[in-house]
ZAKOL-16830 format. One record per atom (N, C-alpha, C): residue in three letters; x, y, z. Coordinates in steps of 0.2 Angstrom, whole numbers, padded with zeros to 4 digits, always signed. Layout:
ALAXYZ
...
//
This chain:
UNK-0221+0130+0080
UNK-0222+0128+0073
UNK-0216+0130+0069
UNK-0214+0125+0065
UNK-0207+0125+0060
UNK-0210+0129+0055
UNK-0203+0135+0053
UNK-0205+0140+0045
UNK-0203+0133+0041
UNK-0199+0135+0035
UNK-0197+0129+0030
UNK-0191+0131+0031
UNK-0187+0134+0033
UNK-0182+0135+0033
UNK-0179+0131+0039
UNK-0182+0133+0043
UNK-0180+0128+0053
UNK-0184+0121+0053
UNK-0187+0120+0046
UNK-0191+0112+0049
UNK-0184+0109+0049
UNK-0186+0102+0054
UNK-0178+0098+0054
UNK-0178+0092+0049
UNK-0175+0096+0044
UNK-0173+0090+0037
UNK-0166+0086+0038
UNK-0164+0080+0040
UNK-0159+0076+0039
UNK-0157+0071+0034
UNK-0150+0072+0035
UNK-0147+0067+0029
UNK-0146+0061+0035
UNK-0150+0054+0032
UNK-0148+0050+0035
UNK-0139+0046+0032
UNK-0137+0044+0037
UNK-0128+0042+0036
UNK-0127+0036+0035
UNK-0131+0030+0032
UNK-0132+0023+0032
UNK-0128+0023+0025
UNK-0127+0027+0020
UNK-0123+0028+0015
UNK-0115+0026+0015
UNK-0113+0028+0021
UNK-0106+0027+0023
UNK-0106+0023+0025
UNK-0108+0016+0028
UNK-0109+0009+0029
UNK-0105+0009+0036
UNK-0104+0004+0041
UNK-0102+0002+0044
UNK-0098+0001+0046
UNK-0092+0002+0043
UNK-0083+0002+0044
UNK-0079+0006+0042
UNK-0076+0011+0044
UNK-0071+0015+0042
UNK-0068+0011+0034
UNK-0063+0015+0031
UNK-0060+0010+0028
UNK-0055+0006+0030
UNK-0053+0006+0034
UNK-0048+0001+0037
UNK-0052-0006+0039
UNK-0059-0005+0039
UNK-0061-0011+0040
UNK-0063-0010+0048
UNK-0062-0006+0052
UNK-0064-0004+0061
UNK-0069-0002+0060
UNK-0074-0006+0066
UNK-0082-0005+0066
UNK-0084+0003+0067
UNK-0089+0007+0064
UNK-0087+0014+0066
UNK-0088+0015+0073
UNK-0090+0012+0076
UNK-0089+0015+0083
UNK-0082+0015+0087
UNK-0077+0011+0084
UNK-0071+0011+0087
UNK-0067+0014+0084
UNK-0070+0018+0078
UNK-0064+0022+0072
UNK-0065+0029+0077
UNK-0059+0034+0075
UNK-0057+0040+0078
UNK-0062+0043+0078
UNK-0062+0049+0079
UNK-0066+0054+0080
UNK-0066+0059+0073
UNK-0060+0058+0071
UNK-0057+0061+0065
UNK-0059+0057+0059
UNK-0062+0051+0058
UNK-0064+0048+0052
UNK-0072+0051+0054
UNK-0076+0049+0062
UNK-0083+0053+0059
UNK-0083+0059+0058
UNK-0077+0064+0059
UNK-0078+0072+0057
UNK-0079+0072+0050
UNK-0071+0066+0045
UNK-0075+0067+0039
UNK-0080+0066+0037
UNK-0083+0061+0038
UNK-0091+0059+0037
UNK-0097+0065+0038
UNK-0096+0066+0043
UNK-0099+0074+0046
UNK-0099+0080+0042
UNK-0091+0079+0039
UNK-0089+0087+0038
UNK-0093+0086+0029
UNK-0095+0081+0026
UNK-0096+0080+0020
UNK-0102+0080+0019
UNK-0106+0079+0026
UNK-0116+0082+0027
UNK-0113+0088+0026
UNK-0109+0091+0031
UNK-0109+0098+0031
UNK-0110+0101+0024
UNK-0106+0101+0022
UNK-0101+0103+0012
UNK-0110+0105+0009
UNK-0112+0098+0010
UNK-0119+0098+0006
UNK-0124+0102+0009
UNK-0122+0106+0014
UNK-0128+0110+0017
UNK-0135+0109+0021
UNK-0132+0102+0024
UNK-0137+0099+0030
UNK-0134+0102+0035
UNK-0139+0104+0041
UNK-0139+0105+0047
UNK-0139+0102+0051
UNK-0144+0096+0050
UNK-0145+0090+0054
UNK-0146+0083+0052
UNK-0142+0078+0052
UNK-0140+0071+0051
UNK-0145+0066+0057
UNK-0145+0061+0054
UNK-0148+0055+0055
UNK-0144+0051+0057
UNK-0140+0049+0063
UNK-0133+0044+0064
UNK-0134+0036+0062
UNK-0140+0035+0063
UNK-0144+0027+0062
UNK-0138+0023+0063
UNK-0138+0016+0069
UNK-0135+0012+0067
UNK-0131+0008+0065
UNK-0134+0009+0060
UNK-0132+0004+0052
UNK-0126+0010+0050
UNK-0124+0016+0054
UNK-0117+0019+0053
UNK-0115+0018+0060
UNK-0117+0023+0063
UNK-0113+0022+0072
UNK-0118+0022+0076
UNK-0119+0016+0079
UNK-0124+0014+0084
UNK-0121+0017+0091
UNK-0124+0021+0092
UNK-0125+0028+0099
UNK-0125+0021+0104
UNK-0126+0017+0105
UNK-0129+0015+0110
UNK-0124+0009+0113
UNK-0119+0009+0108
UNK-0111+0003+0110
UNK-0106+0010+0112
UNK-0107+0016+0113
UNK-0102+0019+0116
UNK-0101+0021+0122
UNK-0096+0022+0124
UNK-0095+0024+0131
UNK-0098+0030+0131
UNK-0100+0032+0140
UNK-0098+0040+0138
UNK-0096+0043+0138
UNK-0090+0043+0137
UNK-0083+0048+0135
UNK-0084+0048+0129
UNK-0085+0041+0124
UNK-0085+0042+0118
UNK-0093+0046+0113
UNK-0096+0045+0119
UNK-0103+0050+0117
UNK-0100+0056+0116
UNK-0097+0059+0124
UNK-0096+0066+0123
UNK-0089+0068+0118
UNK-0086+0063+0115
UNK-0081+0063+0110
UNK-0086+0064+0105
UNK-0093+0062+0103
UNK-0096+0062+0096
UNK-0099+0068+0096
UNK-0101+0070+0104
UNK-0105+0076+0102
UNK-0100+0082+0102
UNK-0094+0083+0104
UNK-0089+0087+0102
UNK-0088+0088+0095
UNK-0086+0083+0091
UNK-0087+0082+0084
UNK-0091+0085+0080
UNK-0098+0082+0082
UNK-0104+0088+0079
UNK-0105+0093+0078
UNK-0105+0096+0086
UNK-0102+0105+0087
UNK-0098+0106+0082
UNK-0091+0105+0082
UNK-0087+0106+0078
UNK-0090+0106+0073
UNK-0093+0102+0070
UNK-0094+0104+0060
UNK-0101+0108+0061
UNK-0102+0110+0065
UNK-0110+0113+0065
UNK-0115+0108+0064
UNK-0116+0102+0065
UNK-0121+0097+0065
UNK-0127+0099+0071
UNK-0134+0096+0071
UNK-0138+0092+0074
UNK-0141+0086+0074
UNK-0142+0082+0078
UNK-0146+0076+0075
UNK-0154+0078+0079
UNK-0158+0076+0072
UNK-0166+0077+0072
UNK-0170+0067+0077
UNK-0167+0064+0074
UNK-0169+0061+0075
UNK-0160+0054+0072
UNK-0164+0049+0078
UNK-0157+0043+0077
UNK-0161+0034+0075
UNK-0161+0034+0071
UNK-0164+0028+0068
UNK-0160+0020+0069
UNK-0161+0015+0071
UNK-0162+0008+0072
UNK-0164+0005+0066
UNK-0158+0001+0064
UNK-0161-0004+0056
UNK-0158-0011+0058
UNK-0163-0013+0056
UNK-0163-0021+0055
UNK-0161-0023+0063
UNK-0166-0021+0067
UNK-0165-0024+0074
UNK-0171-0025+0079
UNK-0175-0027+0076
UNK-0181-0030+0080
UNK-0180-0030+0087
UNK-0185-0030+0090
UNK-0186-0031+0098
UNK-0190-0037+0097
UNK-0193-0040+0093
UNK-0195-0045+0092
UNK-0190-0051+0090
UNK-0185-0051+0087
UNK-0180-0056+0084
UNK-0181-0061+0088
UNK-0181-0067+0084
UNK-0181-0073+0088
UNK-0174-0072+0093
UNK-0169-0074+0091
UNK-0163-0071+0094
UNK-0160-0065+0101
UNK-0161-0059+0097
UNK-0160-0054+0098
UNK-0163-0049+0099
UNK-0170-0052+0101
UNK-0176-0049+0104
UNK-0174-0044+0108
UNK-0172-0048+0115
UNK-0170-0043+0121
UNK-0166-0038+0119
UNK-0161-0040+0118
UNK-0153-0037+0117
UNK-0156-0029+0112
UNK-0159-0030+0107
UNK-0160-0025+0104
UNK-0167-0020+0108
UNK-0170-0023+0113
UNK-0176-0019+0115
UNK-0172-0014+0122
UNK-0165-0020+0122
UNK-0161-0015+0127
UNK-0157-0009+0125
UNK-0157-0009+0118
UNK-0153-0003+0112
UNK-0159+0002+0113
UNK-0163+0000+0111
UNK-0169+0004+0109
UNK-0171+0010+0117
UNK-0173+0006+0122
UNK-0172+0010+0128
UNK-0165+0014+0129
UNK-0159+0011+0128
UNK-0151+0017+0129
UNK-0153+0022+0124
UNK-0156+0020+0116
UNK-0156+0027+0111
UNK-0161+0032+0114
UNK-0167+0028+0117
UNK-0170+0035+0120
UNK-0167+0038+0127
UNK-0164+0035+0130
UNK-0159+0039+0135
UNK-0154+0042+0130
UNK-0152+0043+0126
UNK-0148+0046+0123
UNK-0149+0052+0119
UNK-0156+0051+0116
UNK-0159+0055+0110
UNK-0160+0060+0114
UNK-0161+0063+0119
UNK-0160+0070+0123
UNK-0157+0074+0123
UNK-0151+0068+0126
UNK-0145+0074+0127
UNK-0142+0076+0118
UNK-0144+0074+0113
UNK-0140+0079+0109
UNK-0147+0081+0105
UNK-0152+0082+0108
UNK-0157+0087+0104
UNK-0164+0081+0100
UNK-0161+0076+0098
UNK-0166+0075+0096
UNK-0172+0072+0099
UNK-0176+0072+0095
UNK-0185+0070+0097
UNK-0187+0066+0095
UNK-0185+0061+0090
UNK-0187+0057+0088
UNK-0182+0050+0090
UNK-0185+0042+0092
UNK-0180+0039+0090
UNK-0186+0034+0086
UNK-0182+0030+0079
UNK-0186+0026+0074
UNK-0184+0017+0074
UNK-0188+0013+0074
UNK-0188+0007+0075
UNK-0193+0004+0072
UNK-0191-0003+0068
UNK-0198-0005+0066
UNK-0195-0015+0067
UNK-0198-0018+0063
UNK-0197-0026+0062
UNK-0193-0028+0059
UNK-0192-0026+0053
UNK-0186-0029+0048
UNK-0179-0030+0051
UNK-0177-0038+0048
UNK-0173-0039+0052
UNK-0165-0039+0048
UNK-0162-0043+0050
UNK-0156-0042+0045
UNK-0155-0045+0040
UNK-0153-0043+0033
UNK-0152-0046+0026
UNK-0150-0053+0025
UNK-0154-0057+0020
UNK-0154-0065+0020
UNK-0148-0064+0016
UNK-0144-0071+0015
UNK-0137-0073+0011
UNK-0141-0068+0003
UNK-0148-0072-0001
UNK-0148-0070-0006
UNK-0151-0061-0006
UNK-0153-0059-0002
UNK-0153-0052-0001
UNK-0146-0047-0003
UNK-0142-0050+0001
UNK-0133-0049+0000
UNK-0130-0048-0004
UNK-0135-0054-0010
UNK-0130-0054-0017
UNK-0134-0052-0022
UNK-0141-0050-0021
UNK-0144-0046-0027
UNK-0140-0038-0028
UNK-0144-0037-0033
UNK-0142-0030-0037
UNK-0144-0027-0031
UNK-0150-0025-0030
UNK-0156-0023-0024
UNK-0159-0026-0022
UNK-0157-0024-0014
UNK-0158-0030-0007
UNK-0164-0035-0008
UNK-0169-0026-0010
UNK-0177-0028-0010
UNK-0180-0033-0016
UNK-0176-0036-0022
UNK-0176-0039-0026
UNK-0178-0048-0025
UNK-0174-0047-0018
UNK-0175-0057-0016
UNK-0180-0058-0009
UNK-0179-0062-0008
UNK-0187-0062-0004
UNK-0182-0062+0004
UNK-0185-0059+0009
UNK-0183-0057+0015
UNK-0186-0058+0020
UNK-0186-0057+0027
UNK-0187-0058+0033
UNK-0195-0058+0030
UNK-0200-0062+0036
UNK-0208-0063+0036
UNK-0208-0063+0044
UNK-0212-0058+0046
UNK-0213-0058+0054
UNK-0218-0064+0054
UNK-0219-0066+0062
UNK-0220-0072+0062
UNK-0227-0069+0068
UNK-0233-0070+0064
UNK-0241-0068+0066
UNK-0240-0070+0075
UNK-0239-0075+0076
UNK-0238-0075+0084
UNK-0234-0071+0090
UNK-0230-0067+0086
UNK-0226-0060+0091
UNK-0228-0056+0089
UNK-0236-0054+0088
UNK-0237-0049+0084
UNK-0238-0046+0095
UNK-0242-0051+0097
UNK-0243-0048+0104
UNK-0239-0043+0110
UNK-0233-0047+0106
UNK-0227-0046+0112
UNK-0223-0040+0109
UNK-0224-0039+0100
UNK-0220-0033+0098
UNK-0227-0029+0098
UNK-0232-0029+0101
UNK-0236-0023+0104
UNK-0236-0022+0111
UNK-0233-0027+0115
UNK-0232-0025+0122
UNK-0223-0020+0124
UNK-0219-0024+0118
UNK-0213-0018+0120
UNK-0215-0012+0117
UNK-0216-0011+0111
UNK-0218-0006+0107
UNK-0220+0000+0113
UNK-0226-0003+0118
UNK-0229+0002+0122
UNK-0225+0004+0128
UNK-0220-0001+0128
UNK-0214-0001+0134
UNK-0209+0004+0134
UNK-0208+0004+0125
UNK-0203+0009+0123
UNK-0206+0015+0122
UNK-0212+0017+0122
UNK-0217+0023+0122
UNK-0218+0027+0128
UNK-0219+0020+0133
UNK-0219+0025+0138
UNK-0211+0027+0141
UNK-0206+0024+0139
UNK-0200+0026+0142
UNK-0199+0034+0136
UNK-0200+0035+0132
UNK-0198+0040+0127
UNK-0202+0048+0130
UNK-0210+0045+0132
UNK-0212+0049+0135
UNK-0212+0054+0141
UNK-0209+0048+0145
UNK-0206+0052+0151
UNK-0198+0055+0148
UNK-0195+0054+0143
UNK-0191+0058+0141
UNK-0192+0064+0137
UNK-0197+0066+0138
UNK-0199+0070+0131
UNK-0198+0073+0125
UNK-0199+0063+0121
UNK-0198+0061+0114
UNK-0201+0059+0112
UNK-0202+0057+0106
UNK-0208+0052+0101
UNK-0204+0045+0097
UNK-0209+0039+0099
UNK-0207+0035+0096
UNK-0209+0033+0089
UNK-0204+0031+0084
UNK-0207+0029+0077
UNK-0207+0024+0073
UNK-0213+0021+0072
UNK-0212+0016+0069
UNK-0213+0014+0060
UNK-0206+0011+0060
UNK-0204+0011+0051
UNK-0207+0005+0047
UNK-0212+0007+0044
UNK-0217+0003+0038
UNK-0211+0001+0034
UNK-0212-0008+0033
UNK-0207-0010+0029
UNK-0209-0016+0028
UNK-0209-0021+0022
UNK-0214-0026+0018
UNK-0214-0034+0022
UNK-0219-0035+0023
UNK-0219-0044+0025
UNK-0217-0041+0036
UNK-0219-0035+0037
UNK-0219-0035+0046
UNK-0225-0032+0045
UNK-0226-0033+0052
UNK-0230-0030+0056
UNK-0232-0024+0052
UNK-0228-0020+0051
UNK-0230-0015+0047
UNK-0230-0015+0040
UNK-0232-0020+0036
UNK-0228-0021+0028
UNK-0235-0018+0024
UNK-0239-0015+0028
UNK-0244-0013+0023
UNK-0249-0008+0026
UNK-0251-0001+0023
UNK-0254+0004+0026
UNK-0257-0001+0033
UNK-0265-0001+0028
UNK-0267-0004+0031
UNK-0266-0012+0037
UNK-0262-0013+0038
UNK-0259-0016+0044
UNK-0253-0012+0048
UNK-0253-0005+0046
UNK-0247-0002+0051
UNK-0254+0001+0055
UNK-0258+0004+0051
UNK-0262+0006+0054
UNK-0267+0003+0060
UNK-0267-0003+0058
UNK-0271-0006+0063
UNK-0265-0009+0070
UNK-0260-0009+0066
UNK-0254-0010+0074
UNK-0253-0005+0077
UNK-0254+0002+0076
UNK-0252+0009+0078
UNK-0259+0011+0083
UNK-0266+0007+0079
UNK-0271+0009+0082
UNK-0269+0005+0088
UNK-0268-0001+0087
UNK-0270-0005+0095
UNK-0264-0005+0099
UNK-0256-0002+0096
UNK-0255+0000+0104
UNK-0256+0007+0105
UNK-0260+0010+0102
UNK-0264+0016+0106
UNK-0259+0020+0112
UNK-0254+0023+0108
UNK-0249+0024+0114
UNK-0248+0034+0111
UNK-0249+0039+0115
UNK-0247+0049+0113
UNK-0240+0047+0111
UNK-0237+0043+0113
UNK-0230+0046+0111
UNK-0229+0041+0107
UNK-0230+0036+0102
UNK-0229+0033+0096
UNK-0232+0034+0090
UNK-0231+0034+0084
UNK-0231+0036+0078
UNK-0229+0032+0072
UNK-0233+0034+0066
UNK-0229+0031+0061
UNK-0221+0033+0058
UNK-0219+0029+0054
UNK-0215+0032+0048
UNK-0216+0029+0042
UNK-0219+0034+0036
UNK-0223+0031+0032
UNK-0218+0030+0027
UNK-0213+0026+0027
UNK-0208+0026+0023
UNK-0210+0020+0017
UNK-0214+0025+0014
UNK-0218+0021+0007
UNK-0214+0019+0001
UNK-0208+0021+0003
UNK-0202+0019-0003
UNK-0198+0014-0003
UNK-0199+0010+0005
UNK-0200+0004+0006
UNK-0203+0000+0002
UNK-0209+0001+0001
UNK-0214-0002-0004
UNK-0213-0003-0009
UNK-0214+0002-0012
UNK-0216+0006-0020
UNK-0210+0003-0023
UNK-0206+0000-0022
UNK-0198-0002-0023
UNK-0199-0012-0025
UNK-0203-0014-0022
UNK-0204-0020-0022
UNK-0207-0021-0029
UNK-0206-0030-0032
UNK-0208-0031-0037
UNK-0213-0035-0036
UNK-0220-0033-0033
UNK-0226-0037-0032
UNK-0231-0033-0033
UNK-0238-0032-0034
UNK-0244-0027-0034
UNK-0242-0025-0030
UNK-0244-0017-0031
UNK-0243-0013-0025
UNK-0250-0005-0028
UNK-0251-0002-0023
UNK-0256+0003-0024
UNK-0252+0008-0024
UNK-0258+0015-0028
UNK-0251+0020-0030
UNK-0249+0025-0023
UNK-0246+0026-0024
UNK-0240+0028-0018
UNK-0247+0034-0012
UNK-0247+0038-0019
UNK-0254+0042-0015
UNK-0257+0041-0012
UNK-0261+0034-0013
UNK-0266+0032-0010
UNK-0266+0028-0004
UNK-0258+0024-0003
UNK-0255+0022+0002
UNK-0252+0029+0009
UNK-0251+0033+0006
UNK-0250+0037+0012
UNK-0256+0042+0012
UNK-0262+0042+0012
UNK-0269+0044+0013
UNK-0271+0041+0018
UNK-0267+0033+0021
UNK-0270+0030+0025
UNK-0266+0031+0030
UNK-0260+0033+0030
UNK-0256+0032+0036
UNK-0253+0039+0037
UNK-0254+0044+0033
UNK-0250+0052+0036
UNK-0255+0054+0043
UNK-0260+0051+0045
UNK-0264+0054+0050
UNK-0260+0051+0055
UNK-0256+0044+0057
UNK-0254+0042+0062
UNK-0246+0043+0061
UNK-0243+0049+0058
UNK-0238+0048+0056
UNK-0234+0055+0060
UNK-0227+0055+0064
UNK-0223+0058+0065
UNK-0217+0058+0064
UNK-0214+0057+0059
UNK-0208+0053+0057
UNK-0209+0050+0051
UNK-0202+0054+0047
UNK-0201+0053+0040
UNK-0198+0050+0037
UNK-0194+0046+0035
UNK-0188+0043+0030
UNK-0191+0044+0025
UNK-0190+0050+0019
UNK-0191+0050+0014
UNK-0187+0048+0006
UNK-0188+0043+0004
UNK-0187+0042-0003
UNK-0191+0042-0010
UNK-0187+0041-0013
UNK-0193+0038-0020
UNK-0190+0033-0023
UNK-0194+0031-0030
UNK-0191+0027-0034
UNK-0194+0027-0042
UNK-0192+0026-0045
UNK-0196+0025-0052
UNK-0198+0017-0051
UNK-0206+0017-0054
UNK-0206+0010-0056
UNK-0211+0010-0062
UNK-0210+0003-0063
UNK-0215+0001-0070
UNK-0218-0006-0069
UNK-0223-0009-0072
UNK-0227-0014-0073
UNK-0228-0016-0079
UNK-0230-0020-0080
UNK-0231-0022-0087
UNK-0236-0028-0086
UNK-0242-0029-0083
UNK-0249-0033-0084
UNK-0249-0039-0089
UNK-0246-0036-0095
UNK-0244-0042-0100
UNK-0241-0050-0097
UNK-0236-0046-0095
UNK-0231-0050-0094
UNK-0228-0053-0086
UNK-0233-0047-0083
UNK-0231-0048-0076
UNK-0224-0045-0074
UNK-0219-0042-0075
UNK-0213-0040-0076
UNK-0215-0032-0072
UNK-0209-0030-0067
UNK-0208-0026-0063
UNK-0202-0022-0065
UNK-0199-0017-0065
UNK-0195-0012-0065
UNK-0195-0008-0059
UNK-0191-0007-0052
UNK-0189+0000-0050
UNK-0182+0002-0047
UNK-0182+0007-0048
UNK-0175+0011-0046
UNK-0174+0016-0042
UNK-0170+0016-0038
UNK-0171+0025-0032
UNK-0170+0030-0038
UNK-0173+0036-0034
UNK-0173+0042-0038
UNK-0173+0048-0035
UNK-0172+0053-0038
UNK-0174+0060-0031
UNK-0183+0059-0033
UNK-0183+0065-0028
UNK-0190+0064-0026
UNK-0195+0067-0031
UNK-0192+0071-0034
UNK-0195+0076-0038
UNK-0196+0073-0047
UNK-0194+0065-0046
UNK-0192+0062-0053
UNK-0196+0055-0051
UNK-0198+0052-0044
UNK-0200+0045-0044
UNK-0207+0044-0047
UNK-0211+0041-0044
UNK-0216+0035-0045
UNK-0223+0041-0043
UNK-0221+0044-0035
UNK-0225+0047-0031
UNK-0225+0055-0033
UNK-0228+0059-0032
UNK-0230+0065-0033
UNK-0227+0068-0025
UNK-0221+0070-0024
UNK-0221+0070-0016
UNK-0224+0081-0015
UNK-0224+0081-0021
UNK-0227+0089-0020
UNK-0233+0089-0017
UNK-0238+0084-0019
UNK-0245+0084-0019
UNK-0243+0079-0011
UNK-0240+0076-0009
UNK-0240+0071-0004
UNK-0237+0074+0003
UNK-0234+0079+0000
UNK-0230+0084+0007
UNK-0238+0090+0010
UNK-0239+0091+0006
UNK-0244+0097+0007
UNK-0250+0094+0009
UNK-0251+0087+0007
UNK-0258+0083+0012
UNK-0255+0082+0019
UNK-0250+0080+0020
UNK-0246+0078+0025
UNK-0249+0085+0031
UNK-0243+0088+0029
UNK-0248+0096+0033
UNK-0254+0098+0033
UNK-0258+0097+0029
UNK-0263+0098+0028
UNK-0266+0095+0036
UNK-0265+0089+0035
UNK-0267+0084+0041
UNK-0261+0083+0048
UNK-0258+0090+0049
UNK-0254+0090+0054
UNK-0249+0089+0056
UNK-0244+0085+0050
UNK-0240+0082+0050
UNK-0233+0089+0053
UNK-0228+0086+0059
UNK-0225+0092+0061
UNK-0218+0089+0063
UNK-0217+0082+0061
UNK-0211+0078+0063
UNK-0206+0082+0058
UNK-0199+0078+0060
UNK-0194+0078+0055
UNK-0194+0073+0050
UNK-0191+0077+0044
UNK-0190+0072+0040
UNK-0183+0070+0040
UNK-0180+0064+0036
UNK-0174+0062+0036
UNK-0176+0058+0031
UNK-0170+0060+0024
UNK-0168+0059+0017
UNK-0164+0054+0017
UNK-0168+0048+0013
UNK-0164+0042+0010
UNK-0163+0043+0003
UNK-0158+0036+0001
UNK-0156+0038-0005
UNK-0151+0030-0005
UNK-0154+0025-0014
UNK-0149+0020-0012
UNK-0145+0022-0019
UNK-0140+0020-0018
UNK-0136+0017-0028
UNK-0133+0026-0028
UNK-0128+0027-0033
UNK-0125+0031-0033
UNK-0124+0035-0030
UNK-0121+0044-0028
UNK-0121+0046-0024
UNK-0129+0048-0020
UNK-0127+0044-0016
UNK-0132+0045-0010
UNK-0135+0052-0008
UNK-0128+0053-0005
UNK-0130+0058+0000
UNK-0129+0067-0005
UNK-0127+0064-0011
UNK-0129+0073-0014
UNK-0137+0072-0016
UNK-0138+0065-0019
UNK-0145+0065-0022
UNK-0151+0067-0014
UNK-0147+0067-0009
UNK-0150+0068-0001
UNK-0152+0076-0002
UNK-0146+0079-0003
UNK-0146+0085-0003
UNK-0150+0088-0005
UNK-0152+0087-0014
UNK-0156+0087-0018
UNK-0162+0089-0015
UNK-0164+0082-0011
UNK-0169+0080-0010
UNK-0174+0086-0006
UNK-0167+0086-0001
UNK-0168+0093+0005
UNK-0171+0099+0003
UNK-0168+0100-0002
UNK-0171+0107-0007
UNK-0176+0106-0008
UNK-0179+0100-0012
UNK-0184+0102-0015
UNK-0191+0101-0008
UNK-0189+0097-0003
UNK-0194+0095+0001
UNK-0194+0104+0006
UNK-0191+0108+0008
UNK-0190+0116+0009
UNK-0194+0120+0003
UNK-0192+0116-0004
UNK-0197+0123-0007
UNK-0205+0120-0009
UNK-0205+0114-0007
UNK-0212+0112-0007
UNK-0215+0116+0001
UNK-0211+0114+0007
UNK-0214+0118+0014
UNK-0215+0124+0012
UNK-0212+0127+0009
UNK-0212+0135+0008
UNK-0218+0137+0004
UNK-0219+0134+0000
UNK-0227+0134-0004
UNK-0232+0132-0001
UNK-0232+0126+0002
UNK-0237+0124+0007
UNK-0242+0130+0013
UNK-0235+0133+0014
UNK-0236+0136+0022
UNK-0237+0144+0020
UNK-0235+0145+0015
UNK-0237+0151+0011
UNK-0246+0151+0011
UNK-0247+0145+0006
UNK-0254+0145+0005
UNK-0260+0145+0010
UNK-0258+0139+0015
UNK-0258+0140+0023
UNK-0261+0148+0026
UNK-0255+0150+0026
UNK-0256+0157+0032
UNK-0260+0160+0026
UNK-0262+0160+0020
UNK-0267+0166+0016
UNK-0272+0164+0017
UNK-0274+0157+0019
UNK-0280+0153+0019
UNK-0284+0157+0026
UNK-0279+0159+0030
UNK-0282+0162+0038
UNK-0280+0167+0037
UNK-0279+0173+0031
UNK-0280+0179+0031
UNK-0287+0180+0028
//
């Protein structure tokens, strides 16, 4: 059982986007540009980073270059808790296969440097107008297509049982118009591939961000923290206006959004939650408002687990 101190809180690294500045894909840039990347989780006082894809996809490198990235690590004192997959469906009409084949290397991979989790869900890559809004989630985006619903339950289970015999968890990331775009419909695709090693990630920030009806934050993760092991956590400010039908939201730290995550972390536990979390953040500095976040989500554990262990004295 994790203190609050050893739970594994990660800074996800999708902040620093996908090319050195020179414009070279991160996976071909040195070893010395991920150290500074690395070495600037580090400054902030994370232990353990999220590499996700959508920065350096583990799964286009050699393994020279693995063990070049896991050198790197060491070096700055890093872990990875868990390595996350964005915007790569195993479902894609296109890129179906190619990405169910990424998905299978990251759980061969997520092992050998510690982590227990690897994360994947449906959403797939940002449309022209998605690109050129303010915020991505402002224009309307990818809509999973109801007749792959079968097939992204038959990999789903495929990549469950490969994770399993590696002893890991798979997680799948709630995000609007998939398969997973609503409690209630993550839960009923988690129910029916009925798999011990697959899980939610109830990354409700996904949601609560969008400008259409939406339910309050609480009440959406009351339905899905029970099938939940794996956390990308954010927030957001939002507002409505009934009159007028007009929507407002913005990222926030967590301690500031929409949601109560003090009251949302402690049910979480309550009902057994024991995964890692990993701290999102869009617009300004990311990854200090990440930082932020790490504290406050540590001193919410600390009160939690406090209350906890008096409850069993």
């Amino acid at each position: 059982m994790h203190t609050a101190e050893s739970w594994p809180i990660a800074g996800n690294m999708l902040a620093f986007g996908s090319t050195a500045p020179d414009g070279t894909p991160t996976w071909d840039a040195p070893a010395s540009y991920w150290a500074d990347c690395l070495r600037q989780m580090r400054e902030l006082g994370f232990d353990h980073i999220d590499p996700t894809d959508a920065w350096l996809p583990l799964q286009k490198l050699s393994e020279d270059r693995l063990r070049e990235f896991e050198q790197v690590l060491d070096g700055e004192g890093l872990k990875i808790s868990s390595i996350s997959m964005t915007r790569n469906s195993v479902v894609d009409a296109k890129y179906g296969e190619r990405n169910l084949a990424d998905a299978h290397r990251l759980i061969d991979i997520a092992p050998q440097f510690g982590a227990t989790i690897v994360n994947t869900g449906f959403m797939q890559a940002l449309t022209p107008a998605q690109e050129d809004a303010l915020w991505f989630w402002l224009a309307e985006g990818h809509h999973d297509d109801p007749a792959l619903r079968p097939l992204a339950i038959e990999r789903v289970r495929e990549l469950g049982d490969h994770a399993r015999a590696n002893g890991i968890e798979l997680s799948l990331e709630m995000y609007e118009d998939t398969f997973l775009g609503t409690p209630e419909e993550a839960v009923a695709f988690i129910t029916e591939v009925d798999h011990p090693a697959v899980g939610l990630n109830p990354d409700l920030g996904n949601l609560v961000r969008l400008h259409r009806p939406m339910p309050k934050g609480e009440e959406m993760y009351e339905k899905v923290l029970p099938y939940s092991n794996f956390w990308h956590i954010k927030s957001y400010l939002r507002d409505e206006d009934p009159a007028t039908g007009s929507y407002f939201s913005a990222p926030a730290p967590l301690k500031y959004g929409v949601i109560n995550y003090r009251k949302v972390i402690r049910r979480a536990l309550a009902l057994g939650f024991t995964g890692p979390f990993c701290c999102e953040h869009y617009g300004s500095d990311s990854i200090g408002v990440c930082a932020e976040n790490r504290d406050y989500i540590r001193q919410v554990l600390a009160s939690a687990l406090i209350s906890a262990e008096a409850e069993i004295l």
